[in-house]
Backbone as JSON Lines, residues from 0, in Angstrom:
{"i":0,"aa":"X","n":[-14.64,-63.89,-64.2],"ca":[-15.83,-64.12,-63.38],"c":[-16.32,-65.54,-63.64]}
{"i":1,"aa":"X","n":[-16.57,-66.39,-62.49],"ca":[-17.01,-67.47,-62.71],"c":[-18.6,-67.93,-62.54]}
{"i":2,"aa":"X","n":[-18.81,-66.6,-62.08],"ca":[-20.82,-66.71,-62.11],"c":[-21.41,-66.77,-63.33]}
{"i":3,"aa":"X","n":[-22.17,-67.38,-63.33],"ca":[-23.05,-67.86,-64.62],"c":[-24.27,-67.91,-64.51]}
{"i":4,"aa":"X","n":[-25.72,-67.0,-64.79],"ca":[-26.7,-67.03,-64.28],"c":[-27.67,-68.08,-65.41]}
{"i":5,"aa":"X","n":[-28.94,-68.46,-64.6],"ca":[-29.44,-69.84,-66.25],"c":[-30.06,-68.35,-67.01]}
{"i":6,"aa":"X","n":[-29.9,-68.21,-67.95],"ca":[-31.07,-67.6,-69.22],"c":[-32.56,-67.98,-68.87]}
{"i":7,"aa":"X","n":[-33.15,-67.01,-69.36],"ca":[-34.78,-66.96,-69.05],"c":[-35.08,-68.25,-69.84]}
{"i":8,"aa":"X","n":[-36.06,-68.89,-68.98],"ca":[-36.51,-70.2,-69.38],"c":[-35.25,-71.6,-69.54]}
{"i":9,"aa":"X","n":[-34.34,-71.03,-69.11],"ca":[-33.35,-72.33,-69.54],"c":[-32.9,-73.06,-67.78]}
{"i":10,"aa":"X","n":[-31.93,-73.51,-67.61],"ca":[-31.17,-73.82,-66.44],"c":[-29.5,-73.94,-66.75]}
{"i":11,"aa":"X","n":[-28.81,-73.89,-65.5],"ca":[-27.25,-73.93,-65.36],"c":[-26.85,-75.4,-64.54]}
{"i":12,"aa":"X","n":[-26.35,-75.9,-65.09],"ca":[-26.07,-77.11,-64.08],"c":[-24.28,-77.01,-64.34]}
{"i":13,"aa":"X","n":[-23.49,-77.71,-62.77],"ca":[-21.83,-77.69,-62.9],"c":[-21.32,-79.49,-62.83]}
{"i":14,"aa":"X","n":[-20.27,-79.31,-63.01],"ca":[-19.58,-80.53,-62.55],"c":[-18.6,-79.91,-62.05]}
{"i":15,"aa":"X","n":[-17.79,-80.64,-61.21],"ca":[-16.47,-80.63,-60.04],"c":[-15.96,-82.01,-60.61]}
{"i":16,"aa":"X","n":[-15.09,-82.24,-61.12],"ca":[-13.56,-83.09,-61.1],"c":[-13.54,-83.3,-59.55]}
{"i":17,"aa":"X","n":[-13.93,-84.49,-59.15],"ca":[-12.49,-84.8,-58.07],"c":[-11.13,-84.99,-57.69]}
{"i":18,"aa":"X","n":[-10.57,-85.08,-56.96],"ca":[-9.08,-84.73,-57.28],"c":[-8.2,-86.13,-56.86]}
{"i":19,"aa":"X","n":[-9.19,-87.41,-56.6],"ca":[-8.39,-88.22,-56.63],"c":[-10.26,-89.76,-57.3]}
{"i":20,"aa":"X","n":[-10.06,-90.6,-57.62],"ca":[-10.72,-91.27,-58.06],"c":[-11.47,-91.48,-56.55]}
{"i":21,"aa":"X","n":[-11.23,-91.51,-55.13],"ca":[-12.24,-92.11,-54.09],"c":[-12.58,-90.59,-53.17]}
{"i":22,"aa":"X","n":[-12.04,-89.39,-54.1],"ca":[-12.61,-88.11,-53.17],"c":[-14.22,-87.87,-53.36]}
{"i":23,"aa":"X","n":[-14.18,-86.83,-52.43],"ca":[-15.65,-86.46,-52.0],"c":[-15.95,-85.74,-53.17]}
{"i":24,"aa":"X","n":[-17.12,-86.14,-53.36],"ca":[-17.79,-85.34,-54.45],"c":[-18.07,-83.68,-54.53]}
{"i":25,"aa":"X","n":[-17.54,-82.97,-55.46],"ca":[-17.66,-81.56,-55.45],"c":[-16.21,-81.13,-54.97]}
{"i":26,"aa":"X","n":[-15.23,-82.01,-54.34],"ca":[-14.01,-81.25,-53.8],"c":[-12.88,-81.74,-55.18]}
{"i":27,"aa":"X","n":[-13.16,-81.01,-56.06],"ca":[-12.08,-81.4,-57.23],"c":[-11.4,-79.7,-57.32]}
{"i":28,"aa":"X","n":[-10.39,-79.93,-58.48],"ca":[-9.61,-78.86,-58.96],"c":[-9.8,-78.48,-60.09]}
{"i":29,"aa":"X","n":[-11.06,-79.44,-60.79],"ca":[-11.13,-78.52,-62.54],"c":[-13.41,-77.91,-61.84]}
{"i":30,"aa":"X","n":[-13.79,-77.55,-62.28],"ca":[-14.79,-77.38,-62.36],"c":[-16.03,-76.71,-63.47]}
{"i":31,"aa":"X","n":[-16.92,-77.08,-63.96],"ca":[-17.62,-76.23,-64.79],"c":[-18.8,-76.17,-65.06]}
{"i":32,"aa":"X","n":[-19.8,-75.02,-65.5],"ca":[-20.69,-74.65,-65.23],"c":[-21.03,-74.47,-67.09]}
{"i":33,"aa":"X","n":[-22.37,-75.11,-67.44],"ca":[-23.19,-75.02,-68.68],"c":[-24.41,-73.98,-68.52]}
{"i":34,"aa":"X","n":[-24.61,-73.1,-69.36],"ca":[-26.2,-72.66,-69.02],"c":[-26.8,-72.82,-70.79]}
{"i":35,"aa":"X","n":[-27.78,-73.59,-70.57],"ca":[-28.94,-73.94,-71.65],"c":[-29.96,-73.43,-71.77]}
{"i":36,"aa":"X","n":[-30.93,-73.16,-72.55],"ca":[-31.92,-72.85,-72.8],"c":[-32.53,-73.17,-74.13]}
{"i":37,"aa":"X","n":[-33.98,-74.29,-73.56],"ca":[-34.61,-74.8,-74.53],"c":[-35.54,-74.12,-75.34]}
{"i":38,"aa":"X","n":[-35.59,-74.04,-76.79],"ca":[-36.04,-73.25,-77.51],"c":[-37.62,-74.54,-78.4]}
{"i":39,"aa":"X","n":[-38.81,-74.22,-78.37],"ca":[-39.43,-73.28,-77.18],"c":[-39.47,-73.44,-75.73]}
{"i":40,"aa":"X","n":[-39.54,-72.47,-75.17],"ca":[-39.26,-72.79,-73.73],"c":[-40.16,-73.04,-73.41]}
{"i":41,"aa":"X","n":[-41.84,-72.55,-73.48],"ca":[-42.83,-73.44,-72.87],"c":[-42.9,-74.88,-73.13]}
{"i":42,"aa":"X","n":[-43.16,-75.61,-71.29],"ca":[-43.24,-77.09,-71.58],"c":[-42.14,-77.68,-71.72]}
{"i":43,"aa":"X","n":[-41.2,-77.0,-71.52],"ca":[-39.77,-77.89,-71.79],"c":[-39.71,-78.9,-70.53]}
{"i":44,"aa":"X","n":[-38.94,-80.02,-70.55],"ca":[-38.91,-80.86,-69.05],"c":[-37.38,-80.23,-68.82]}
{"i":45,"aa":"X","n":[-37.39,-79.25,-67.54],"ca":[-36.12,-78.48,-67.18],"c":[-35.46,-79.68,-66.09]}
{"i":46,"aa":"X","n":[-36.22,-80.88,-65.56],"ca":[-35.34,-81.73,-64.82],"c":[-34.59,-81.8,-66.03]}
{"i":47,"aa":"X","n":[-34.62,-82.89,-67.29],"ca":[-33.98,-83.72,-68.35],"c":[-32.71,-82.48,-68.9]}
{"i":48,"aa":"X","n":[-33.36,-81.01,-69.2],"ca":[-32.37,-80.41,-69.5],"c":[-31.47,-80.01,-68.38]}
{"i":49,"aa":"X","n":[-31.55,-80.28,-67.34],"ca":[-30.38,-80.23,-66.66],"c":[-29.75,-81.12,-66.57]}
{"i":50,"aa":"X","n":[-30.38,-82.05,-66.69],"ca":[-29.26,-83.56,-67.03],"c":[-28.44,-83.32,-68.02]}
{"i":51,"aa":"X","n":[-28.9,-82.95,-69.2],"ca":[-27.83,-82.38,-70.28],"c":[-27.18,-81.26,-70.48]}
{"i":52,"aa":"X","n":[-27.88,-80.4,-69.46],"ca":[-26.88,-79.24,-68.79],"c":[-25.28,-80.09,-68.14]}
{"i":53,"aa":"X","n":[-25.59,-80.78,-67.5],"ca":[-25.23,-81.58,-66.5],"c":[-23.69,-82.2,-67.1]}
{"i":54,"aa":"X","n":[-24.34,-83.24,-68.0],"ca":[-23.63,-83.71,-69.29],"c":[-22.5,-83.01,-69.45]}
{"i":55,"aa":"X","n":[-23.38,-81.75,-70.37],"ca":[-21.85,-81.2,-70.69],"c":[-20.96,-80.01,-70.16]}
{"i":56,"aa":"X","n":[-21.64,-79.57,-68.88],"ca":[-20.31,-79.87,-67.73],"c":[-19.26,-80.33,-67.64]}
{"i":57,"aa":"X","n":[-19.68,-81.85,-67.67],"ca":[-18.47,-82.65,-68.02],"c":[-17.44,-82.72,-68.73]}
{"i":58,"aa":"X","n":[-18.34,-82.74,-70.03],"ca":[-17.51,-82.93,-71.09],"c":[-16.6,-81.49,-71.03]}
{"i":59,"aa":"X","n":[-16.85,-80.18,-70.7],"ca":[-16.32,-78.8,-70.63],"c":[-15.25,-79.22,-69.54]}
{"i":60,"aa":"X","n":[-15.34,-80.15,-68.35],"ca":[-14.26,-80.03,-67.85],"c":[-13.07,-80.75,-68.36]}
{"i":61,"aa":"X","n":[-13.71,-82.15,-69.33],"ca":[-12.6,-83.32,-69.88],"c":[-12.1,-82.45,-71.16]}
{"i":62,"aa":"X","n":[-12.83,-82.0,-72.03],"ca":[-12.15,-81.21,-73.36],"c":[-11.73,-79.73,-72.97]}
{"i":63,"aa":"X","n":[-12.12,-79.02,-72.22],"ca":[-11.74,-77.9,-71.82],"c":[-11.51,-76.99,-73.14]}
{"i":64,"aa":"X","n":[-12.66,-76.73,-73.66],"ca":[-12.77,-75.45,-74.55],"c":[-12.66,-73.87,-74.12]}
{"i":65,"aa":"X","n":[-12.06,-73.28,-75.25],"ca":[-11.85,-72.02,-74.92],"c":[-13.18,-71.16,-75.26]}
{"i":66,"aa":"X","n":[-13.57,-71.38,-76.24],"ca":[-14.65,-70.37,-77.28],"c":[-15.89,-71.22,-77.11]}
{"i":67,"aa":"X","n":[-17.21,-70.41,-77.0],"ca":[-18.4,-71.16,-77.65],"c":[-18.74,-71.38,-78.53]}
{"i":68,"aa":"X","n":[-18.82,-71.11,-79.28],"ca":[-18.65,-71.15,-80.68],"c":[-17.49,-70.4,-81.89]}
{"i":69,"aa":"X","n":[-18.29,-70.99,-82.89],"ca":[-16.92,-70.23,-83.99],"c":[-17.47,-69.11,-83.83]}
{"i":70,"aa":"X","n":[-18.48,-68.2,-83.7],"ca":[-18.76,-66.82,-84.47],"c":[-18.2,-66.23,-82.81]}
{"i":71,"aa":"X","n":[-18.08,-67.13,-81.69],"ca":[-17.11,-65.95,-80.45],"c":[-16.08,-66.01,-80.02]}
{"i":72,"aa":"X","n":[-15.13,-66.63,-81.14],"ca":[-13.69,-66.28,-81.46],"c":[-13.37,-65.22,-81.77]}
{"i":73,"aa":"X","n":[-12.63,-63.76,-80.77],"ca":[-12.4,-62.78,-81.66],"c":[-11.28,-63.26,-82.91]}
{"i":74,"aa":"X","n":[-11.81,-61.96,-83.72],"ca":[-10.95,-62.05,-85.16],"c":[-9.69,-61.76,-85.2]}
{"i":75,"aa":"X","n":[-9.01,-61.17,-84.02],"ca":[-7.67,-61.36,-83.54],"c":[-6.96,-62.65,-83.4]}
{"i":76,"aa":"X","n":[-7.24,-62.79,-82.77],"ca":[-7.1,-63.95,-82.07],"c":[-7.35,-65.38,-83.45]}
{"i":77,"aa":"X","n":[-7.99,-65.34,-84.05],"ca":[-8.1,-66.34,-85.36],"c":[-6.93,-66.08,-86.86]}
{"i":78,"aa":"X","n":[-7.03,-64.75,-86.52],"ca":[-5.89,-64.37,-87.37],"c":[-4.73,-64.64,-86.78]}
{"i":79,"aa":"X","n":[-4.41,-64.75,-85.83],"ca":[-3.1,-65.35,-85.27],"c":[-3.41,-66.26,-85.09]}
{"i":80,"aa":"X","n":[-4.01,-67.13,-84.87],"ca":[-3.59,-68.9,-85.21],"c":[-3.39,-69.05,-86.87]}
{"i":81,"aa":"X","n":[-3.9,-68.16,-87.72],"ca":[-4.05,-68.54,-88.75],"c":[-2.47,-68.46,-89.34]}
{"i":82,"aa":"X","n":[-1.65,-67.02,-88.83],"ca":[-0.83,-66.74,-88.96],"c":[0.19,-67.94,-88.38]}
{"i":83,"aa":"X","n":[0.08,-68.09,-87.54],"ca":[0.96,-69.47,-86.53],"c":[0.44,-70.79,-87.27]}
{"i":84,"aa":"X","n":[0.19,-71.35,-87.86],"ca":[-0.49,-72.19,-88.78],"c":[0.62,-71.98,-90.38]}
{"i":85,"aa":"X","n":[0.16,-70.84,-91.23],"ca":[1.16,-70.76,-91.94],"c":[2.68,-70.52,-92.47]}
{"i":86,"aa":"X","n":[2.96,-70.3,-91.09],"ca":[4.54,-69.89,-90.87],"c":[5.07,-71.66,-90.14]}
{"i":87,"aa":"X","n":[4.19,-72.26,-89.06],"ca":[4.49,-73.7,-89.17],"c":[4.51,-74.58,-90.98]}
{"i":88,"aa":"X","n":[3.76,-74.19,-91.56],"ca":[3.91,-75.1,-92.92],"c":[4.88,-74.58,-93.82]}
{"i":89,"aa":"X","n":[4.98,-73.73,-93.67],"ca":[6.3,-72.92,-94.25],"c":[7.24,-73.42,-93.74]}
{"i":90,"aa":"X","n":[7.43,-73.08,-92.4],"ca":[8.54,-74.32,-92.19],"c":[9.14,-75.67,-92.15]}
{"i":91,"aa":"X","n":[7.45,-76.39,-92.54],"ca":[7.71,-78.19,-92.36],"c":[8.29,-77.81,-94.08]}
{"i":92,"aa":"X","n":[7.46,-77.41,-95.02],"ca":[8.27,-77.53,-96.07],"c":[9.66,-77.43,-96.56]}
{"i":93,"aa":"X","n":[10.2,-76.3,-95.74],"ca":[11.57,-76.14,-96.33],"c":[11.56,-74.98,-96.81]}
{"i":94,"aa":"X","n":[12.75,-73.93,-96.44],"ca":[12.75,-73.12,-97.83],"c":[13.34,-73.13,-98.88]}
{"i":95,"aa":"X","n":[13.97,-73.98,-99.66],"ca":[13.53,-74.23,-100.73],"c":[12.05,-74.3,-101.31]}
{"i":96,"aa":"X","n":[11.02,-74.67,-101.29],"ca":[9.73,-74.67,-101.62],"c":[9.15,-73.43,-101.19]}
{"i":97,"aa":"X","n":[9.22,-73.07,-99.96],"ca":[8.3,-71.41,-99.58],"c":[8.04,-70.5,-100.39]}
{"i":98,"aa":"X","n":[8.91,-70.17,-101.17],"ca":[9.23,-69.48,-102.41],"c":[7.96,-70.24,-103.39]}
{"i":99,"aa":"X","n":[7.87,-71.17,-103.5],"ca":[6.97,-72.29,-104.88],"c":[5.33,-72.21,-104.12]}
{"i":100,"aa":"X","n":[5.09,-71.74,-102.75],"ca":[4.27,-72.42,-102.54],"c":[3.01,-71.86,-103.27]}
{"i":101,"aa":"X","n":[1.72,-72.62,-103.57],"ca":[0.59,-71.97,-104.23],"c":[-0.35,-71.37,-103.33]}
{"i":102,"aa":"X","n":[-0.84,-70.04,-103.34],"ca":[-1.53,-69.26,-102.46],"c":[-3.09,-70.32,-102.17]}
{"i":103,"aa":"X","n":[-3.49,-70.69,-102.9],"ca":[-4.72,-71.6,-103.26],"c":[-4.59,-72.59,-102.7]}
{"i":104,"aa":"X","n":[-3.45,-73.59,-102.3],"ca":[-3.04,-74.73,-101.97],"c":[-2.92,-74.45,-100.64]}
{"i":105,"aa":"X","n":[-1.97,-73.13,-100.27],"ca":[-1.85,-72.66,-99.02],"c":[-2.91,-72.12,-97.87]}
{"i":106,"aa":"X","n":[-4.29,-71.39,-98.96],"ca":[-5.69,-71.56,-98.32],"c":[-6.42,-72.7,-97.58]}
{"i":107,"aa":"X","n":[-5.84,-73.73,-98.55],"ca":[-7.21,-75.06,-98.1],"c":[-6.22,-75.55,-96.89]}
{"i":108,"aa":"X","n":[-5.19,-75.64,-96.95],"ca":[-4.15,-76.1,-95.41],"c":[-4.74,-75.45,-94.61]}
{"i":109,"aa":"X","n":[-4.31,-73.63,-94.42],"ca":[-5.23,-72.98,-93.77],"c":[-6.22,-73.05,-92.86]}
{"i":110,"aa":"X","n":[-7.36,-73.69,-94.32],"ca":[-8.65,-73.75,-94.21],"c":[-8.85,-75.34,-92.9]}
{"i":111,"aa":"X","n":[-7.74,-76.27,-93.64],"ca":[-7.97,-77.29,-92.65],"c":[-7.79,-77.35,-91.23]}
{"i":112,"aa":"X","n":[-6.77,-76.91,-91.16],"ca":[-5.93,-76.53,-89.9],"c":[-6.93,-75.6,-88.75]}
{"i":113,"aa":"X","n":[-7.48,-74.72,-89.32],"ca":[-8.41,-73.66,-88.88],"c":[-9.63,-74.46,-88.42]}
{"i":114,"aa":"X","n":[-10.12,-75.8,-89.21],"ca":[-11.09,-76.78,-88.66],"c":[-10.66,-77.03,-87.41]}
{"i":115,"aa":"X","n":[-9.65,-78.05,-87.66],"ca":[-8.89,-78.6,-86.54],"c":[-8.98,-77.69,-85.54]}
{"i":116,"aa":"X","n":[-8.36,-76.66,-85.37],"ca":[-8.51,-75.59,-84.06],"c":[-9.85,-75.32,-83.27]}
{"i":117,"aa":"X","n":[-10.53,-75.41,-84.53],"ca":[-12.18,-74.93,-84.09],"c":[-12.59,-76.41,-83.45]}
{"i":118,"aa":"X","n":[-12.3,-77.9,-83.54],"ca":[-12.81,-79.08,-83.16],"c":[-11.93,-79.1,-81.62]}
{"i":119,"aa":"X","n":[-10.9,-78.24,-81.53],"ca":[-10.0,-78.34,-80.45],"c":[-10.92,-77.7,-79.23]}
{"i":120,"aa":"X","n":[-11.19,-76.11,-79.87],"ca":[-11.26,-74.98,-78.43],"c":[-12.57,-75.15,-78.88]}
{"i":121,"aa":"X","n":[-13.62,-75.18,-79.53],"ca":[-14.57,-74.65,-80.0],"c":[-15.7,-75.78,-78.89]}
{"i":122,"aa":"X","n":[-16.02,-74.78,-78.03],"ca":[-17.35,-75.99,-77.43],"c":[-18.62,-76.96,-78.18]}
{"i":123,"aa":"X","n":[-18.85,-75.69,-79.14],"ca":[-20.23,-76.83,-79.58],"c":[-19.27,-77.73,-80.81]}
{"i":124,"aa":"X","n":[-18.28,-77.23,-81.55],"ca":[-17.78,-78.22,-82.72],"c":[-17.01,-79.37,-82.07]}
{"i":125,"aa":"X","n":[-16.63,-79.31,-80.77],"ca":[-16.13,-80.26,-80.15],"c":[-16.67,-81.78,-80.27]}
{"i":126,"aa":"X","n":[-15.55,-83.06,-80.33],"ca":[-16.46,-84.02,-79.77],"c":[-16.9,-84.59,-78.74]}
{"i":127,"aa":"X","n":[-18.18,-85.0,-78.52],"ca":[-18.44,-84.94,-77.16],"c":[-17.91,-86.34,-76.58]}
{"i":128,"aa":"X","n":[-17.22,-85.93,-75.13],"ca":[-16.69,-86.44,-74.25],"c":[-17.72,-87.67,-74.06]}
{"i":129,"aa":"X","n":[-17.83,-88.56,-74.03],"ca":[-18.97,-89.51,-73.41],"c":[-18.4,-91.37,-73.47]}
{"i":130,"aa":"X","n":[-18.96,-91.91,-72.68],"ca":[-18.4,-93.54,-72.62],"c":[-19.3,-93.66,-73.79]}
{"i":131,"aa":"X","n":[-18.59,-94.92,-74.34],"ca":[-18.73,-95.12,-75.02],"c":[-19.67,-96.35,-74.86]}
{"i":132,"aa":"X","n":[-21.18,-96.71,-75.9],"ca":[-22.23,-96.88,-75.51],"c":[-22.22,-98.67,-76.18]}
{"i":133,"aa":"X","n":[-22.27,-99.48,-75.84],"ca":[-22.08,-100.79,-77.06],"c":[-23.38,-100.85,-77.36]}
{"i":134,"aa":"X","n":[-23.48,-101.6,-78.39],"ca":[-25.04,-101.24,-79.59],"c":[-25.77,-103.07,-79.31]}
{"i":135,"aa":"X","n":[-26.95,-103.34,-80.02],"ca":[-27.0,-104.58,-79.31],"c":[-26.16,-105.14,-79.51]}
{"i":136,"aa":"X","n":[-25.42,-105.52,-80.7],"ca":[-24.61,-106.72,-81.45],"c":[-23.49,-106.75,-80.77]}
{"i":137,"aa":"X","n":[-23.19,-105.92,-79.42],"ca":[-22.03,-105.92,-79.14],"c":[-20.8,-104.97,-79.34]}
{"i":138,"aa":"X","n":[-21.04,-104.22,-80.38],"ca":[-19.76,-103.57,-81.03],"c":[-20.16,-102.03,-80.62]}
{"i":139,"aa":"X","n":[-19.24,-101.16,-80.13],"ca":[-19.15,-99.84,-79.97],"c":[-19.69,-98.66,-81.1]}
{"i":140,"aa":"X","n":[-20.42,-98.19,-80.43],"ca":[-21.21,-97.09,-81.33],"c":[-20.42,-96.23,-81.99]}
{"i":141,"aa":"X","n":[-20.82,-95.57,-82.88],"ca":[-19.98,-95.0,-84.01],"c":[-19.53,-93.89,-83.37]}
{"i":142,"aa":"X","n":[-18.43,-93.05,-84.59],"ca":[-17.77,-91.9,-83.63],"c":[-18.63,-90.79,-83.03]}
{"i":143,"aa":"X","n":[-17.84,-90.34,-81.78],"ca":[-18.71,-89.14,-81.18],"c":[-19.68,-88.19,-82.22]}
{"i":144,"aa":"X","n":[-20.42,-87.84,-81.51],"ca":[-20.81,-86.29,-82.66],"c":[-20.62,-85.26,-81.95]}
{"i":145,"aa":"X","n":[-20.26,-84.24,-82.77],"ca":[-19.94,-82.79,-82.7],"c":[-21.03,-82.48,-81.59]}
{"i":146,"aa":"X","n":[-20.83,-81.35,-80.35],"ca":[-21.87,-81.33,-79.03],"c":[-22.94,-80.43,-79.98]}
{"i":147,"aa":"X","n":[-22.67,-79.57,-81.16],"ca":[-23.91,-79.15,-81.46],"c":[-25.07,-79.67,-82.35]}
{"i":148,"aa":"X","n":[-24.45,-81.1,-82.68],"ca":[-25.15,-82.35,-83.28],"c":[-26.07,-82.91,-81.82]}
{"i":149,"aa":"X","n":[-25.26,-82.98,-80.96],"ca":[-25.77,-83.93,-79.75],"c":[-26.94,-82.93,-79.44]}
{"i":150,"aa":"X","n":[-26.9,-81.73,-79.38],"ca":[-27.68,-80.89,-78.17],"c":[-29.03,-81.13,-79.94]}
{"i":151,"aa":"X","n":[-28.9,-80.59,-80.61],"ca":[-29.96,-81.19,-81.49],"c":[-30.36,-82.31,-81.78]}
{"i":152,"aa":"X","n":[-30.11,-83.3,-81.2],"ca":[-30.93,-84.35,-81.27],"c":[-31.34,-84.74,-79.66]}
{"i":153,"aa":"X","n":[-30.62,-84.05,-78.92],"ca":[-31.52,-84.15,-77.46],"c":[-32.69,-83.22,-77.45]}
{"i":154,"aa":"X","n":[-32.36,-81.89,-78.45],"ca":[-33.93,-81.45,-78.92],"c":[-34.9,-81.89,-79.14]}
{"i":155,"aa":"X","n":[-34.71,-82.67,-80.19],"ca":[-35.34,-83.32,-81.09],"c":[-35.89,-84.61,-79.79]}
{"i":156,"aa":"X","n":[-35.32,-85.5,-79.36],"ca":[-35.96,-86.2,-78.55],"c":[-36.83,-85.47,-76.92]}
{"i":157,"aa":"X","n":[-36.35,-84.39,-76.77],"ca":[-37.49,-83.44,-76.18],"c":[-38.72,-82.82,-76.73]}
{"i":158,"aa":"X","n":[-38.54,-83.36,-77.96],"ca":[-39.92,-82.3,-78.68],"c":[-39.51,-80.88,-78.82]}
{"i":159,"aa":"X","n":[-38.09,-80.57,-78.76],"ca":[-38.04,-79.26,-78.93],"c":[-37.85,-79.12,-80.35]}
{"i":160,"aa":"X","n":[-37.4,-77.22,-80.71],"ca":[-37.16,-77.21,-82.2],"c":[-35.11,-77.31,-81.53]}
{"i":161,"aa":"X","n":[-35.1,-76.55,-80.4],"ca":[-33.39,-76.53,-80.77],"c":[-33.07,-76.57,-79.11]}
{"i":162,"aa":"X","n":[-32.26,-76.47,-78.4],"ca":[-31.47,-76.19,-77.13],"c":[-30.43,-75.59,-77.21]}
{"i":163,"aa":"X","n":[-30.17,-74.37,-76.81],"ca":[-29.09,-73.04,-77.34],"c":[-28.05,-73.4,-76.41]}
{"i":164,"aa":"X","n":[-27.57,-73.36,-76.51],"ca":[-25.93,-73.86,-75.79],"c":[-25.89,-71.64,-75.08]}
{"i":165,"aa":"X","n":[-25.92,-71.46,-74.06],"ca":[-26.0,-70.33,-73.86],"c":[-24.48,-69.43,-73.54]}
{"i":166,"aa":"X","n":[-24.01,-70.36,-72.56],"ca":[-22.37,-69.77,-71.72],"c":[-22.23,-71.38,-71.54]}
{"i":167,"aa":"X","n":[-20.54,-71.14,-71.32],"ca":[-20.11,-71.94,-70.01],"c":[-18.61,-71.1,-69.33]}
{"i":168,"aa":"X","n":[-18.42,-71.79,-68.15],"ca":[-17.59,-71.41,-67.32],"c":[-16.68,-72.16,-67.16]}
{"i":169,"aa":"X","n":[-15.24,-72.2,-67.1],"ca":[-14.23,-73.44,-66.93],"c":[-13.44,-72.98,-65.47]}
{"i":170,"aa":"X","n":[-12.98,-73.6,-64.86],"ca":[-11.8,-72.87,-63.91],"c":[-11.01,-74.26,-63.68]}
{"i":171,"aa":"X","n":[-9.86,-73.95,-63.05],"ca":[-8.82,-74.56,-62.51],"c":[-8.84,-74.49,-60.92]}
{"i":172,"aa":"X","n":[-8.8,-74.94,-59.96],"ca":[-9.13,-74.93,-58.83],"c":[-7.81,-74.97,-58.16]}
């Protein structure tokens, strides 16, 4: 289902990919839909949060995440990457070593690898998609931040306490 309704007190804003750099706007083949909701919701400015509704739209259509977060990854599904993860390092090693390897040593790989996945599919651990901004001096602003860094400090410059990242929607057109 690609309907996405906004949450009480929040809004939904989409982006459309166009499908060639001089097409009509809205006639693309990736498309996607954010729904936010500013926490507190009284007084929020719902134009601005749809701009950052808006935002990361975007970025959902350029990174194309699977999960909203880590905690709505089923546990299936994590256990098999985890599994596909340690049977790849098992194999870069060799077997000769598989046999040697340390269960403890083999955790924190794991453990890394399992980051990595979560910075891949994971919407809010993602980095956010955005041009890149030059600072006065000229030189390019430091690396992205994680979108659930960004959406808290677009809080924070709303006067809010937080902005809940609610759903999003991806499709292929």
């Amino acid at each position: 289902v690609l309907c996405l309704a906004a949450p009480t007190g929040g809004v939904v804003a989409g982006y459309v990919h166009p499908k060639q750099a001089d097409g009509l706007p809205g006639t693309g083949r990736m498309a996607a839909t954010v729904a936010l909701r500013p926490a507190p919701a009284a007084g929020c400015d719902l134009v601005r949060l749809r701009v950052i509704a808006a935002h990361l739209a975007r970025h959902t259509v350029a990174a194309q995440p699977r999960f909203l977060t880590v905690g709505s990854i089923p546990a299936e599904t994590l256990r098999k990457e985890r599994e596909i993860f340690r049977a790849a390092h098992l194999e870069q090693v060799g077997p000769k070593k598989t046999g040697i390897v340390d269960e403890k040593v083999m955790d924190k790989i794991l453990d890394g690898k399992t980051q990595k996945f979560y910075q891949e599919t994971v919407l809010a651990c993602q980095e956010l998609v955005a041009p890149q901004v030059a600072s006065a001096d000229g030189k390019t602003e430091q690396k992205p931040l994680p979108v659930a860094e960004w959406l808290q400090a677009e809080a924070k410059a709303l006067g809010l306490e937080q902005i809940i990242l609610e759903d999003f929607r991806l499709a292929v057109l």
